[in-house]
C-alpha positions in Angstrom: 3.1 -6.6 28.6 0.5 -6.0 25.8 -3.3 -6.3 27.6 -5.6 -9.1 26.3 -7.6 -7.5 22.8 -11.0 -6.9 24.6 -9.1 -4.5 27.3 -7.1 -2.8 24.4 -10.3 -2.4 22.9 -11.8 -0.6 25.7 -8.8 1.4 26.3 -8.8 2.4 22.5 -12.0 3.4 22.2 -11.6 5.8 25.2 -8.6 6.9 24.2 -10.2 8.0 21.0 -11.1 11.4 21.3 -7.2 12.4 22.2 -6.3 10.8 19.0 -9.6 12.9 17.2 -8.0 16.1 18.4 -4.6 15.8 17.0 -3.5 18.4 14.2 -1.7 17.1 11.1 1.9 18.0 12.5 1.1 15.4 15.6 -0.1 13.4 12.9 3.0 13.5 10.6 5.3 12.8 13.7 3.9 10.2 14.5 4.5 8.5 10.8 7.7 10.1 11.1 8.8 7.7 13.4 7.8 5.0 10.7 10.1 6.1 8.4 12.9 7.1 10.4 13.2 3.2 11.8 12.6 2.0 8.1 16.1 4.7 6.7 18.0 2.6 10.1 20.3 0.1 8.2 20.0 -2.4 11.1 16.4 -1.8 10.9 16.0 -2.7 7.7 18.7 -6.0 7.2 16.6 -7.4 10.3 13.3 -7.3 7.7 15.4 -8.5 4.7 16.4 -11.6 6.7 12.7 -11.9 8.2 11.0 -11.4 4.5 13.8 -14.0 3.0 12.6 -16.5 5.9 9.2 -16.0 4.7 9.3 -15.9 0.4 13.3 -16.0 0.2 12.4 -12.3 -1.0 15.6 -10.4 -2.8 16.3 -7.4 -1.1 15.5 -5.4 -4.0 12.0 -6.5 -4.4 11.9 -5.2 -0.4 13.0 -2.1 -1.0 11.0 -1.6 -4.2 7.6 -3.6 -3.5 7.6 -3.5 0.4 9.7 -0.7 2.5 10.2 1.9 -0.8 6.3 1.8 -1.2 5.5 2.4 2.3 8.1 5.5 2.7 6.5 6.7 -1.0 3.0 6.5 0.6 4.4 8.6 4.0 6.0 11.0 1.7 2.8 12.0 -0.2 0.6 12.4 3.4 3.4 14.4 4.5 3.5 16.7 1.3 -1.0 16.8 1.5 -2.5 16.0 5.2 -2.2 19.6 6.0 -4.7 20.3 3.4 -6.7 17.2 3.7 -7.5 17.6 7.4 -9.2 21.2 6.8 -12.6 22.0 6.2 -13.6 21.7 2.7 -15.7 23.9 1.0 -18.7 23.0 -1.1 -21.0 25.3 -2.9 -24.5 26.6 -1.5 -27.6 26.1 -3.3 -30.1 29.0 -3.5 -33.0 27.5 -1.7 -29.9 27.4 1.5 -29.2 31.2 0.9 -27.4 33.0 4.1 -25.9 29.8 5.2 -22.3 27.8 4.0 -21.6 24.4 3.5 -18.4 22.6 4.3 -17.4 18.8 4.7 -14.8 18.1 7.8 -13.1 15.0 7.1 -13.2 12.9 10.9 -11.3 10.1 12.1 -13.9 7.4 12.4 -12.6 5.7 15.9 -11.1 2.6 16.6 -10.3 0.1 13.2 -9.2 -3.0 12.4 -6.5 -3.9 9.8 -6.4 -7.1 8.6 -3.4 -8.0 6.0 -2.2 -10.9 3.6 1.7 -12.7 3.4 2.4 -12.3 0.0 3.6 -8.2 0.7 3.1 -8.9 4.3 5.0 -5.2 5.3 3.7 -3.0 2.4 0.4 -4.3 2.9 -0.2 -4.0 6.9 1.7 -0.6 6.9 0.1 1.2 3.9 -3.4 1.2 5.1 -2.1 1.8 8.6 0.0 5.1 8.0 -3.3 6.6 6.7 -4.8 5.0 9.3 -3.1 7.1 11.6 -3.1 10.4 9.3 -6.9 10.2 9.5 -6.6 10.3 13.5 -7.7 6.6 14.0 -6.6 4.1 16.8 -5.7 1.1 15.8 -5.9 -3.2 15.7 -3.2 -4.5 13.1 -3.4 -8.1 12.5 -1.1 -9.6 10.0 -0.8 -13.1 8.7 0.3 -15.7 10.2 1.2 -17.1 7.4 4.6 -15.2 7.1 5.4 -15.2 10.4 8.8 -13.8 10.2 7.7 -10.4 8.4 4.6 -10.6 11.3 6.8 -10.7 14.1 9.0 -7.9 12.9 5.7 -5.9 12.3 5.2 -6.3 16.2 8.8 -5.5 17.1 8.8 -2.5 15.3 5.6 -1.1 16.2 5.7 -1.9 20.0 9.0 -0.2 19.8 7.2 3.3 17.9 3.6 3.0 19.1 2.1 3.3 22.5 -1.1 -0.1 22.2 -3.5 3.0 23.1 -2.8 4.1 19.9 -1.8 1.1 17.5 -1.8 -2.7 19.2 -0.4 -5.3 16.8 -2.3 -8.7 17.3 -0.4 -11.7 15.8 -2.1 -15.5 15.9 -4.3 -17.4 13.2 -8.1 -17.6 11.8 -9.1 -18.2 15.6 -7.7 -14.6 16.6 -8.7 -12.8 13.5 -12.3 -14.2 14.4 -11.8 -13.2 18.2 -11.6 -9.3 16.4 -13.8 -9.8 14.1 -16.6 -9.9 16.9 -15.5 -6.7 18.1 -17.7 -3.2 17.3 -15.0 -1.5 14.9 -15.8 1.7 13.7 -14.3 0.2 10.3 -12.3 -2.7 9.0 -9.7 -2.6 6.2 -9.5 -6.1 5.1 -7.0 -7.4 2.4 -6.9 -10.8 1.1 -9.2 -13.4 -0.4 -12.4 -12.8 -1.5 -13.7 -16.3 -0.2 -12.1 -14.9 3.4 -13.7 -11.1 2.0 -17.1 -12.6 2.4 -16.8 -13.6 5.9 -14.9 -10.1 7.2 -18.4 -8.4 5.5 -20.6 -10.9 7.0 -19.3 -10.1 10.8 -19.1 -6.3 9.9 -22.7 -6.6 9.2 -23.3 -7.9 12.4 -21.9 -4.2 14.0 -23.1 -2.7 10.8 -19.4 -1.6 10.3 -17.8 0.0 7.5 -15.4 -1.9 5.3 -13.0 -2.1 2.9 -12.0 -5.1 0.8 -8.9 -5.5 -1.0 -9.3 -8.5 -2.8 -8.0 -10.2 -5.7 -10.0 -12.3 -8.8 -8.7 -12.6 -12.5 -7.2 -10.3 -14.1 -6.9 -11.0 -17.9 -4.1 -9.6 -19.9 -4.7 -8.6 -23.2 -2.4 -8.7 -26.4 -3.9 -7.6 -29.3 -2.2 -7.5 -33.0 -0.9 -4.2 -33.2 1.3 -4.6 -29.7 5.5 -4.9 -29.6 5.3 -8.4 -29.0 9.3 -8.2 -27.8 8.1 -5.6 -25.2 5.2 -6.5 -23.9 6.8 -10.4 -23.3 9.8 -8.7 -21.0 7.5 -6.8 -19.1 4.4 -9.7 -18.7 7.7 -12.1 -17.7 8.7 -9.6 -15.0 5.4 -9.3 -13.9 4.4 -12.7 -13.4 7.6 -13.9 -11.7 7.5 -10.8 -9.5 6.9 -12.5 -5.6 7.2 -15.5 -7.7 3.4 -14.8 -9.4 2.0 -14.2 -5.8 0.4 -10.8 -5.8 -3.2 -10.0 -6.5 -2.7 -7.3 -9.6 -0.6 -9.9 -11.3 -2.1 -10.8 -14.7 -3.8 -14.3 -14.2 -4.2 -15.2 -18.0 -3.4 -14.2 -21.4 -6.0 -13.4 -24.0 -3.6 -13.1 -27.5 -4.4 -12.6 -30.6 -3.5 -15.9 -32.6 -0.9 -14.4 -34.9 1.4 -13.6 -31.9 1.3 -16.6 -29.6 4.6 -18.2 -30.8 6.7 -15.3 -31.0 4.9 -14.2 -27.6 6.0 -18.0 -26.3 10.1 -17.6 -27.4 10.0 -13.9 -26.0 8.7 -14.6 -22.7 10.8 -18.0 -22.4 14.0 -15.6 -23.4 13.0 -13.0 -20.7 12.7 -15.6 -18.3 16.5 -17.0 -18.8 17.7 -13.7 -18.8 16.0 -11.9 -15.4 17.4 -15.1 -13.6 20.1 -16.5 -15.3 21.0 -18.4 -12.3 25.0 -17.9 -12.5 24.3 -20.2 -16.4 22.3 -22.3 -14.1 18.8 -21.2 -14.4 16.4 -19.7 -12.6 16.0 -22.2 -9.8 19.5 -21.6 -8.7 19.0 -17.6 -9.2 19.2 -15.7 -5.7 16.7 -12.9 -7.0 13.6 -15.6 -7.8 11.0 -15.7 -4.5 9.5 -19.5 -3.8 5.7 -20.1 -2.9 5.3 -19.5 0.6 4.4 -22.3 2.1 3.3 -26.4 1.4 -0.3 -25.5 1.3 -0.6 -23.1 -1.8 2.5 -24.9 -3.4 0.1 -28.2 -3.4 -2.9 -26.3 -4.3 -0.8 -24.9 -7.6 0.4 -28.2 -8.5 -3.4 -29.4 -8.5 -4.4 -26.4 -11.1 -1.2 -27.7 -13.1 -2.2 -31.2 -13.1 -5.9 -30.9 -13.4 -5.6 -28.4 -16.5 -2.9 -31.2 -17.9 -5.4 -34.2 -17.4 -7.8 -32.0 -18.8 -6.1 -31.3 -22.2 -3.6 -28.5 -21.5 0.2 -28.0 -22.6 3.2 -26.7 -21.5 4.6 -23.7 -23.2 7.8 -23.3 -21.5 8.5 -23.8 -17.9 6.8 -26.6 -16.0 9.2 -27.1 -13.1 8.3 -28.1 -9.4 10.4 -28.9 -6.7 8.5 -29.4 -3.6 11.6 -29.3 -1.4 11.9 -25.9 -2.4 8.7 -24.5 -2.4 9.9 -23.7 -6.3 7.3 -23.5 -9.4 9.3 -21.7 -12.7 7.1 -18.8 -14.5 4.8 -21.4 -16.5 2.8 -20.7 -20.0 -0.1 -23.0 -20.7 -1.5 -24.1 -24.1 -5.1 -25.5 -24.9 -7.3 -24.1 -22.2 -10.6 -24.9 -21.7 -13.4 -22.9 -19.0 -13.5 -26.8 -17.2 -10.3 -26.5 -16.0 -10.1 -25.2 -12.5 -7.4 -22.7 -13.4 -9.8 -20.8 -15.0 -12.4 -20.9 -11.8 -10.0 -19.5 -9.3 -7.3 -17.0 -8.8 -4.2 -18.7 -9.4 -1.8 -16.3 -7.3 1.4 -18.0 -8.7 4.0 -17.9 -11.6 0.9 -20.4 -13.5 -0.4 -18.1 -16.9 -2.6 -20.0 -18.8 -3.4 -18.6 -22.6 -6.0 -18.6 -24.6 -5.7 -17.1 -28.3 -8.1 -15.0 -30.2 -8.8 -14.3 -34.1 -12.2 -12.0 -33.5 -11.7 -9.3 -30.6 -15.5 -10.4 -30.0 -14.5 -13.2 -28.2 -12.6 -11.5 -26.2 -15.7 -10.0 -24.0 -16.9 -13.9 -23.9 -13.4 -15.0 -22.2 -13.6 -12.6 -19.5 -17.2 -12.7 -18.2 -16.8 -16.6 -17.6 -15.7 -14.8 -14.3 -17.0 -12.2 -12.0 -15.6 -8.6 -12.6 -11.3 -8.4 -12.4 -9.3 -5.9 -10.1 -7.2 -5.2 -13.1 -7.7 -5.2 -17.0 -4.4 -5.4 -19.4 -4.4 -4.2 -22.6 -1.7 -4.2 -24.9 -1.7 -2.1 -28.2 -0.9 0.5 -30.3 -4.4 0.9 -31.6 -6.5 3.5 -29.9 -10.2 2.1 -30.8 -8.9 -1.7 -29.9 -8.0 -0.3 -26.5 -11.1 1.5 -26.3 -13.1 -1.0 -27.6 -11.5 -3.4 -24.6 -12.0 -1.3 -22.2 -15.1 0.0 -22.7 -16.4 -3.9 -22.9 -15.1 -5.2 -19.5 -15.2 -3.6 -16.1 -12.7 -3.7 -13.5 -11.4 -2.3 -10.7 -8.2 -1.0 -12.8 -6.8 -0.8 -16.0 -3.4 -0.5 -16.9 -2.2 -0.5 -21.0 1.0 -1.2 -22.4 2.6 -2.2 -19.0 1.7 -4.2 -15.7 1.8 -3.7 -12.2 1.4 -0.1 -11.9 -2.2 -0.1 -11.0 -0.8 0.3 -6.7 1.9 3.0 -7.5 0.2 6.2 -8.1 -0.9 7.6 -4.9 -3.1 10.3 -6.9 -5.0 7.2 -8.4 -8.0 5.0 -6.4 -6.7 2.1 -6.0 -9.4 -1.3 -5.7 -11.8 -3.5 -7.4 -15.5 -3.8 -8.0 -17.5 -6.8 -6.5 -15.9 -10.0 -6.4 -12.5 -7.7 -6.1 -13.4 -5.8 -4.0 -14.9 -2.3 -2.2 -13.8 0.9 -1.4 -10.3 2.6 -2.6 -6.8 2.8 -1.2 -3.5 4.9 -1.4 -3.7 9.0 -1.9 -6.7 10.5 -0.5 -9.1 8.2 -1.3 -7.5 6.2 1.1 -7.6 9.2 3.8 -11.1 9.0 3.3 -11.9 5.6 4.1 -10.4 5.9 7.2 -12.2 9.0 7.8 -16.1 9.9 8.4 -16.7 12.7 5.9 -19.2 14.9 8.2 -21.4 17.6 6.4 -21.4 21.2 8.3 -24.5 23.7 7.5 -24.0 27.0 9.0 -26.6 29.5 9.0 -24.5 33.2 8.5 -27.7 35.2 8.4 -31.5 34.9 6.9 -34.0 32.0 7.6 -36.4 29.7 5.5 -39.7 31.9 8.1 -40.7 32.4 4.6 -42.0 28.4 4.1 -43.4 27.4 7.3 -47.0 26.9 8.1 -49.8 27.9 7.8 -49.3 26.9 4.1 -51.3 28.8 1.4 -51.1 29.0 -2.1 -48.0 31.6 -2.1 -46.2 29.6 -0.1 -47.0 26.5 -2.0 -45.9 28.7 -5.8 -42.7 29.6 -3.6 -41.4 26.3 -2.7 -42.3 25.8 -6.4 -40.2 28.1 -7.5 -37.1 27.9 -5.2 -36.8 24.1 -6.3 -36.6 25.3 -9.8 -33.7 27.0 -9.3 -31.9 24.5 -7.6 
């Protein structure tokens, strides 16, 4: 039986250092077993029926936006840690000559992962395979929320893990605050930014290191010169994707005036044909998630309502059933900055669009909000897309297409303020799990040359030694 978390603590903490000394083969096994469990067929229909309980989730979308991604990510560490965990050269200025410089990257001790439910399995097991490349013991606490994919998480690491090395902690806000008191050598925190806020504030507290996934608005933009056709099919897949639930989905359309109808009848078109439904539509189609629960279907239908009250229109789409947790990939018309579904991150199949003549406006649109995780461009015109991008921050930016932004490990993935802090997949993930220690070793010489007594050649020395610098 799995200790209370204050005695897993302890007994992490001091089983840290056998962790710290672990080479990259030990390392590799150990997300070996990951994988291995994940290829077991039995394995994996017990998470497709877990994942359908929680977002009635097609199995494809597991495989390519949950399990595949995972195994992609364990793939790469297992192709690089070897070369990540050595010593890493850096060059020597002349003031320091006779010594070298080298940085050792260092797992940083015990940490905390704290994950969402809208890619409850990608999302808990990403950060914590490099978690455990970077030599780290750790707390895993997914959502409660989609309780199904949570308790699998627990099955399957008890079943892989020893708790001295990874202890997953299941339960709701009371629990995550019980951890959240805890001294952490870092926390890796995914989710809101409203819930972003008050992971940093108790981090502060133990003046721990964090990272913070977090979401915001991301605008899509369509300028002139884009394939309308294209760019409708693939902004339709990527809005009904998890049924609009995922934080680097687009979260409203900025389009160029001339486009918005034929934009409209595309995206409506794509629609009927991803999830035909059997000829009966997409509520009846088997490969459409639902919202995950009664809360955030309620809180959608507000932003529907309140932007309809407030002068809005529907473009296509528009259908709720409550029974079903079902909202259909919806366009809105006639937006205005007062409606609250342009205050908040929507995080559901809801795209509200606002049209453009001037691409000066398009800078005014965006900074009615604090800075995106993603930017969207769309266009065949390199200074439009330059012009965009060089006018907006962001965390990403992804052009001609959507959703790639978490599927290059060599990338940094993560956003800027309101989104976010730090950077996950590839290495840049490795190194937020990892304290990055600076080595100076003297080989031969000294600096006998600068110490006191000073005088006025020692004082044109240190002069000219800086200089050189």
């Amino acid at each position: 039986m799995q200790p209370d978390i204050q005695t897993i603590f302890r007994i992490q903490k001091d089983n840290y250092p056998v962790l710290a000394l672990t080479d990259a083969k030990e390392r590799i096994e150990r997300l070996q077993r990951i994988d291995n469990y994940l290829k077991d067929e039995d394995n994996l229909n017990e998470l497709f029926e877990a994942m359908h309980h929680d977002l009635r989730k097609p199995e494809v979308e597991v495989i390519s936006t949950e399990t595949g991604v995972v195994q992609a990510q364990i793939s790469h560490l297992k192709k690089n840690l070897h070369r990540w965990i050595r010593d890493h050269k850096v060059s020597t200025p002349l003031p320091l000559t006779g010594t070298r410089s080298r940085i050792r990257y260092e797992p940083k001790g015990v940490v905390l992962i704290m994950s969402p439910w809208n890619f409850p399995f990608n999302l808990s097991l990403v950060p914590l395979v490099y978690a455990i490349a970077a030599g780290n013991s750790v707390f895993l606490k997914p959502s409660e929320i989609s309780s199904h994919t949570s308790s699998y998480i627990k099955k399957m690491i008890d079943e892989l893990f020893d708790w001295k090395e990874v202890a997953v902690v299941e339960g709701d806000a009371s629990v995550a605050s019980e951890l959240l008191k805890l001294p952490f050598n870092h926390i890796f925190f995914t989710g809101s930014p409203r819930v972003g806020k008050i992971v940093m504030r108790k981090a502060a507290e133990n003046l721990t290191s964090v990272t913070l996934e977090l979401g915001g608005k991301s605008p899509a933009i369509i300028d002139r010169t884009a394939d309308v056709q294209t760019t409708a099919k693939r902004l339709a897949w990527a809005k009904s994707i998890n049924s609009g639930q995922t934080c680097v989905t687009p979260d409203y359309l900025i389009i160029h005036e001339s486009l918005k109808d034929e934009f409209t009848s595309e995206f409506n078109d794509s629609i009927k044909e991803y999830y035909p439904g059997n000829g009966k539509g997409i509520k009846e189609s088997p490969d459409y998630c639902r919202i995950i629960n009664d809360h955030h279907f309620l809180r959608l239908t507000y932003l529907y309502e309140d932007a309809l009250e407030k002068g809005a229109s529907v473009l296509c789409g528009g259908v709720f059933d409550k029974e079903e947790l079902f909202i259909s990939p919806t366009l809105l018309d006639n937006i205005s900055v007062e409606m609250d579904i342009m205050n908040e991150e929507i995080f559901g199949p809801l795209l509200p669009v606002i049209t453009y003549k001037d691409r000066s406006k398009v800078k005014q649109i965006i900074s009615n909000n604090p800075d995106p995780l993603m930017l969207y461009i769309a266009s065949n015109d390199r200074d439009n897309t330059r012009y965009f991008m060089d006018r907006n921050k962001s965390g990403g930016v992804v052009i001609n297409d959507y959703m790639l932004a978490y599927s290059n490990p060599e990338l940094p993935f993560g956003g800027i303020n309101d989104s976010g802090m730090g950077r996950s997949l590839g290495f840049n993930c490795f190194m937020e799990f990892s304290n990055k220690r600076s080595i100076i070793h003297r080989k031969w010489g000294s600096l006998k040359m600068i110490y006191p007594p000073y005088n006025d050649r020692i004082r044109w020395l240190v002069k000219l030694l800086y200089r050189w610098m």
